[in-house]
C-alpha positions in Angstrom: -30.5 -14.5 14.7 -27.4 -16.3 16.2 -27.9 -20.3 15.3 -25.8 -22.6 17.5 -25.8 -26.3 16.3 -28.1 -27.6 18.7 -25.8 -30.9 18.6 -23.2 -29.8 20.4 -21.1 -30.8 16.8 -19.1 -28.8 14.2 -20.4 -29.6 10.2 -18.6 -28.8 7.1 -15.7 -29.7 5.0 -12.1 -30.3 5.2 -9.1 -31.1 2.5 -9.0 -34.6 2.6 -6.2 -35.2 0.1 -5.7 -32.9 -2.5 -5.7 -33.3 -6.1 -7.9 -32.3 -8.9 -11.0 -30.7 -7.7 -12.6 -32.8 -10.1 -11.5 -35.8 -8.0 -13.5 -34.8 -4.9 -10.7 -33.4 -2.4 -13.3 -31.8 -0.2 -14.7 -34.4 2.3 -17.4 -33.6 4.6 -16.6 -33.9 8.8 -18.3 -33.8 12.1 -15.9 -33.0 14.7 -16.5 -32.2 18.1 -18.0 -27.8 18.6 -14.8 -26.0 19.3 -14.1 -24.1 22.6 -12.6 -20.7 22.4 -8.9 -19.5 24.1 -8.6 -16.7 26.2 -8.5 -14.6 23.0 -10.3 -16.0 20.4 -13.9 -15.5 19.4 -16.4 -18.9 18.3 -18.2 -17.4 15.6 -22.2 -19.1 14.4 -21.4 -19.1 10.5 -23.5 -16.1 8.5 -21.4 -16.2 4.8 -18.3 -17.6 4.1 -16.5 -16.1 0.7 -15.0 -19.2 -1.3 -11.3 -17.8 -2.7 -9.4 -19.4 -5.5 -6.6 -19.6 -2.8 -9.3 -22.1 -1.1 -9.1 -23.8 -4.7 -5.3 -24.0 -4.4 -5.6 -25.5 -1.0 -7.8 -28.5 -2.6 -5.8 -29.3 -5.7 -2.3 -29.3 -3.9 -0.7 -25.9 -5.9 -0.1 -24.9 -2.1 1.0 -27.5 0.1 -0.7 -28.6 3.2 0.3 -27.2 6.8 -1.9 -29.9 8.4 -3.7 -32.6 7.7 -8.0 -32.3 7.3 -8.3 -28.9 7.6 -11.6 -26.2 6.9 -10.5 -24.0 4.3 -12.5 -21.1 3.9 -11.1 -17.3 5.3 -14.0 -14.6 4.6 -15.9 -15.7 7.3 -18.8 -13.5 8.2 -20.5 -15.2 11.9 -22.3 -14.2 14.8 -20.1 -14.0 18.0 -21.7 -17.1 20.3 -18.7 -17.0 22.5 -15.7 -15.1 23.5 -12.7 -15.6 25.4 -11.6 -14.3 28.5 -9.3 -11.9 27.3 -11.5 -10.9 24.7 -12.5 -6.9 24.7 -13.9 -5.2 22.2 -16.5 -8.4 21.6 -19.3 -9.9 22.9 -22.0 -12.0 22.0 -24.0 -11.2 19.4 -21.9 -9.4 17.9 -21.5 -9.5 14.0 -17.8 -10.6 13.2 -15.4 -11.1 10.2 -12.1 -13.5 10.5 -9.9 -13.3 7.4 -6.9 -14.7 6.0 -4.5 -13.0 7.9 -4.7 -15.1 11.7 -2.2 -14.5 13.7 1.6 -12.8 13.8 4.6 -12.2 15.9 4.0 -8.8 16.6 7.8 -8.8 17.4 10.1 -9.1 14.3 11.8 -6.3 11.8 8.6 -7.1 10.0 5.8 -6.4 12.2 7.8 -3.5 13.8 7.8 -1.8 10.6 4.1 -2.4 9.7 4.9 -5.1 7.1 3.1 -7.9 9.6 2.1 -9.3 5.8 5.6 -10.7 5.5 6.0 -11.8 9.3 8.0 -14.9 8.7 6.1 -16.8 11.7 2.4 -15.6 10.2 -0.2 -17.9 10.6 -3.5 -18.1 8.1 -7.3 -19.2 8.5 -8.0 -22.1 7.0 -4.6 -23.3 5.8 -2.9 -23.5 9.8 -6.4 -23.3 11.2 -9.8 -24.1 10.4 -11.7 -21.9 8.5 -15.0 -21.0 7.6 -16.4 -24.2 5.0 -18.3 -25.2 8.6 -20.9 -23.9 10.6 -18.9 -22.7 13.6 -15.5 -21.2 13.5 -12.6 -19.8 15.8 -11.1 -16.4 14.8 -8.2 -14.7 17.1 -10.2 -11.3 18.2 -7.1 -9.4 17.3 -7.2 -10.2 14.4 -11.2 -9.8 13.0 -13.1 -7.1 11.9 -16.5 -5.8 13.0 -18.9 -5.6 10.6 -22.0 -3.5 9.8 -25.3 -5.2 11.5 -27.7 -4.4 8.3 -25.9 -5.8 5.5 -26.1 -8.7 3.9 -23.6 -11.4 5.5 -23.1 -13.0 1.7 -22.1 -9.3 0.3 -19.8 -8.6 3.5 -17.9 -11.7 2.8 -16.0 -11.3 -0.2 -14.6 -8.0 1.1 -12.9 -10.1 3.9 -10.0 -11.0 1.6 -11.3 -10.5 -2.4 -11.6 -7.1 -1.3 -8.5 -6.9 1.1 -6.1 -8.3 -1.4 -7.4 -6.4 -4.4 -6.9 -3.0 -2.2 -3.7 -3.8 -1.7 -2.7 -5.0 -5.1 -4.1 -1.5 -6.2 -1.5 0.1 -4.0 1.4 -2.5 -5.3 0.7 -1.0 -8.6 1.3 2.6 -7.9 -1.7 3.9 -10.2 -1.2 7.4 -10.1 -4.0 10.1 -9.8 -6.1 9.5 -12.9 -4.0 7.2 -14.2 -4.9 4.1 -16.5 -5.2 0.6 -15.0 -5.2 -2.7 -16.8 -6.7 -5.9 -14.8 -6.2 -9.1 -15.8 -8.6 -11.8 -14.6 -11.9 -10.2 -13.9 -13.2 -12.1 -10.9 -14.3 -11.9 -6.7 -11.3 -9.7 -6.1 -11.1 -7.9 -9.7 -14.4 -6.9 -9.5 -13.7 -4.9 -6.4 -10.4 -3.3 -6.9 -12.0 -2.0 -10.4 -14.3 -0.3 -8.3 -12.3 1.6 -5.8 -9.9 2.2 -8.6 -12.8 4.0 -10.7 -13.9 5.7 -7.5 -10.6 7.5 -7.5 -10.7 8.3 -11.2 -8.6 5.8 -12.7 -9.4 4.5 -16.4 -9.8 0.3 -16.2 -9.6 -1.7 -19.1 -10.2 -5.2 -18.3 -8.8 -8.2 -20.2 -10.2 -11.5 -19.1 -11.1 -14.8 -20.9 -14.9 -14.7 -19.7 -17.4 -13.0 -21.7 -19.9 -12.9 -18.4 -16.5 -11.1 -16.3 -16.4 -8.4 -19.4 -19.9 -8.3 -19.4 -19.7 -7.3 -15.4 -16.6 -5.4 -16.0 -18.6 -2.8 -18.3 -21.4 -2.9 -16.3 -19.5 -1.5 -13.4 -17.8 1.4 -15.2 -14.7 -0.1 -17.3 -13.9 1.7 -20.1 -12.6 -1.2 -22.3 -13.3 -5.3 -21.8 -11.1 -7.7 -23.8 -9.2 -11.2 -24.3 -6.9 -12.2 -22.4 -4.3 -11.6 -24.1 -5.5 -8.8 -26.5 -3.8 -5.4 -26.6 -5.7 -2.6 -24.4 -6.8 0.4 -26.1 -4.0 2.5 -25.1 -0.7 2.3 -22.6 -1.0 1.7 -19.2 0.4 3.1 -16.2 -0.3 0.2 -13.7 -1.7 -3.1 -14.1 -2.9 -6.1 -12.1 -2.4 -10.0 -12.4 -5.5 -11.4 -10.8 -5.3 -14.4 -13.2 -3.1 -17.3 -11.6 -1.6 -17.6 -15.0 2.4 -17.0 -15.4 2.0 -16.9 -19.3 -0.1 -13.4 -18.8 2.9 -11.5 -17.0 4.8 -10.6 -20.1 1.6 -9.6 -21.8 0.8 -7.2 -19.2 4.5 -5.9 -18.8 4.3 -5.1 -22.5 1.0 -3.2 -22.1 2.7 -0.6 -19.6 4.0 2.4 -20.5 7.5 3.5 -19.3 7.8 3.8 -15.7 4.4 1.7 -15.6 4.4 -1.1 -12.4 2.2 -4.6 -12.7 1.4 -5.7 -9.5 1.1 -9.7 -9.4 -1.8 -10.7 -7.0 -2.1 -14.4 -6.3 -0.7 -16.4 -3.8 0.1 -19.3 -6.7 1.4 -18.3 -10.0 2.0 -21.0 -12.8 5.7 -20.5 -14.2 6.5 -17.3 -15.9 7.7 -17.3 -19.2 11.5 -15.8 -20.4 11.3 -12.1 -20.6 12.4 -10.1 -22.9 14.3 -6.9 -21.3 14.0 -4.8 -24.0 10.6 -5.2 -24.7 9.3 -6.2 -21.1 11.1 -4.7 -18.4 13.7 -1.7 -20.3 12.3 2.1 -19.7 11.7 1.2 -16.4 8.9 -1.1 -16.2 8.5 -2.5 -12.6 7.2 -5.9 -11.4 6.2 -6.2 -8.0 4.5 -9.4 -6.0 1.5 -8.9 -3.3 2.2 -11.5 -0.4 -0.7 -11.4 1.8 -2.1 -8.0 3.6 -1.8 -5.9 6.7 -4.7 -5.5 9.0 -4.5 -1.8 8.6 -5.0 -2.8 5.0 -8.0 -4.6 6.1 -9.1 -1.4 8.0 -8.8 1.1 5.2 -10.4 -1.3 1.8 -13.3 -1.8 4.4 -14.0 2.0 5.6 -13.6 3.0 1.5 -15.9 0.0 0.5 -18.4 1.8 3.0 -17.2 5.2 1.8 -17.9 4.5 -2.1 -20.7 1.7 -1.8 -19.1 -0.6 -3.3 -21.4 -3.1 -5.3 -20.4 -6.9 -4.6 -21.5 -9.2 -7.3 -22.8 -12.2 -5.2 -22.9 -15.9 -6.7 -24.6 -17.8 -3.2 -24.3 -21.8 -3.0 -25.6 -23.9 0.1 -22.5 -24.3 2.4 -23.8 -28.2 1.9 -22.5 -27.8 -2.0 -19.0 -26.1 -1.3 -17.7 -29.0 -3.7 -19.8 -27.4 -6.2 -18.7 -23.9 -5.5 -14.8 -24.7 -6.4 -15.4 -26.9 -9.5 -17.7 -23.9 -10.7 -15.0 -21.7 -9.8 -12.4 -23.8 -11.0 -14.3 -23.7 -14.3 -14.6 -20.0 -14.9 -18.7 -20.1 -14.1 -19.2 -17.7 -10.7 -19.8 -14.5 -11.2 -18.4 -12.4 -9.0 -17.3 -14.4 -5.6 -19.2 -17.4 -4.7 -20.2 -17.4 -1.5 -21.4 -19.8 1.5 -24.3 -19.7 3.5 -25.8 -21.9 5.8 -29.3 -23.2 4.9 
């Protein structure tokens, strides 16, 4: 059922200034219900997905693009409203909006299907207001339908856990049957692993949470470790989910030659001195994932159908998403936590 707030009012929560999530940089708002522009859709909240990129938004690693804004960009809504250039839409509708808002469409970038590294890209919840509310605005253009009879809360973390781990996967060049590493085990981890399985790939998982390596052999991985510990064999590709800089020469020594790690965040603390000869000689390869396409976003969501991919749901009140980041902040979600509106 689509809920309008009968107020006429937008609730949620906005970076007020950031700092330590521990020091309360979420602050809750009432602003004036937004109207929609000739091609945006106002979607009635359903699930928002919280990201650790929303946790980097709070605590100042990325720097503000306006002041007070929603975070939140796995929005799953209702469509209450459309513009009047909108096709493809109408109310009713079940909608996704994503990180990915809006592009040129015009530069060497977007002409070549990179749109990812469109130099004038905009993003929900960082230029915009996202999804921490109960009604959002998401450029048509640029959302996804979704399935009717799914649960909003699992559809959410596929809007950009899902997205970004797909292409990460791709960044790292795993080749047919090959052995993948993943570092970090958590909303988007969880989901790459299983696409990556589905295609026959070997995972071995090395994470600092006993509960992720609990999940991660529960969904099919073949080994679950430290951190930092040694997998059981050589890898051909691997995956930095962990926002940690320290872990990049760890995984470049756990490739084989010719092996590529594919560094997934949007914030990395600094990287340590490499070695060559022992981290990047026999042609190891390091690549960085900035962002995602929205044909990326069209072929992770038609495999997630494809394979049934299980999402791993931790729910909290959208009235506790200051709870939600400290738990994620602190290692305790499992899976992706996930907003919905009570």
């Amino acid at each position: 059922m689509v809920r309008v707030p009968a107020s006429g009012t937008l609730t949620g929560w906005a970076v007020g200034s950031p700092g330590p999530i521990g020091d309360g940089p979420l602050t809750r708002v009432r602003r004036a219900m937004p109207s929609p522009g000739p091609g945006d859709l106002l979607l009635a909240l359903e699930a928002c997905g919280v990201c650790r990129t929303d946790l980097h938004l709070a605590e100042g690693d990325l720097l503000p693009h306006r002041a007070s804004t929603v975070p939140g960009h796995e929005i799953v809504g209702r469509v209450v409203a459309v513009g009047e250039s909108v096709k493809g839409f109408r109310a009713g509708d079940r909608a996704g909006g994503a990180w990915l808002r809006s592009t040129c469409g015009h530069c060497r970038y977007c002409r070549a299907g990179s749109e990812n590294l469109c130099p004038a890209s905009l993003y929900t919840g960082w230029d915009a207001d996202g999804g921490f509310a109960d009604i959002a605005l998401v450029p048509a253009d640029y959302a996804y339908r979704l399935p009717d009879d799914q649960d909003p809360a699992a559809l959410a973390p596929l809007l950009c856990a899902g997205i970004i781990g797909y292409r990460a996967l791709r960044r790292s060049s795993l080749p047919p049957g090959g052995r993948l590493g993943i570092y970090g085990f958590g909303a988007s981890a969880h989901l790459a692993a299983q696409v990556a399985l589905a295609e026959g790939a070997t995972v071995h998982v090395l994470t600092r949470s006993a509960r992720a390596r609990e999940l991660a052999l529960d969904l099919g991985a073949s080994s679950a470790g430290g951190a930092y510990d040694r997998p059981p064999e050589p890898l051909d590709s691997a995956i930095l989910f962990a926002p940690v800089g320290d872990l990049v020469p760890v995984a470049l020594e756990a490739l084989d030659r010719s092996g590529t790690l594919a560094v997934a965040g949007i914030h990395l603390t600094d990287i340590p001195v490499l070695n060559y000869q022992r981290h990047l000689f026999e042609e190891r390869n390091l690549r960085s994932v900035t962002s995602n396409t929205r044909q990326d976003g069209r072929d992770f969501l038609g495999t997630a159908a494809r394979i049934g991919i299980r999402v791993t749901v931790s729910p909290y009140p959208l009235s506790r998403a200051d709870q939600a980041l400290r738990d994620l902040a602190a290692d305790r979600v499992d899976g992706a936590a996930v907003l919905v509106p009570v």
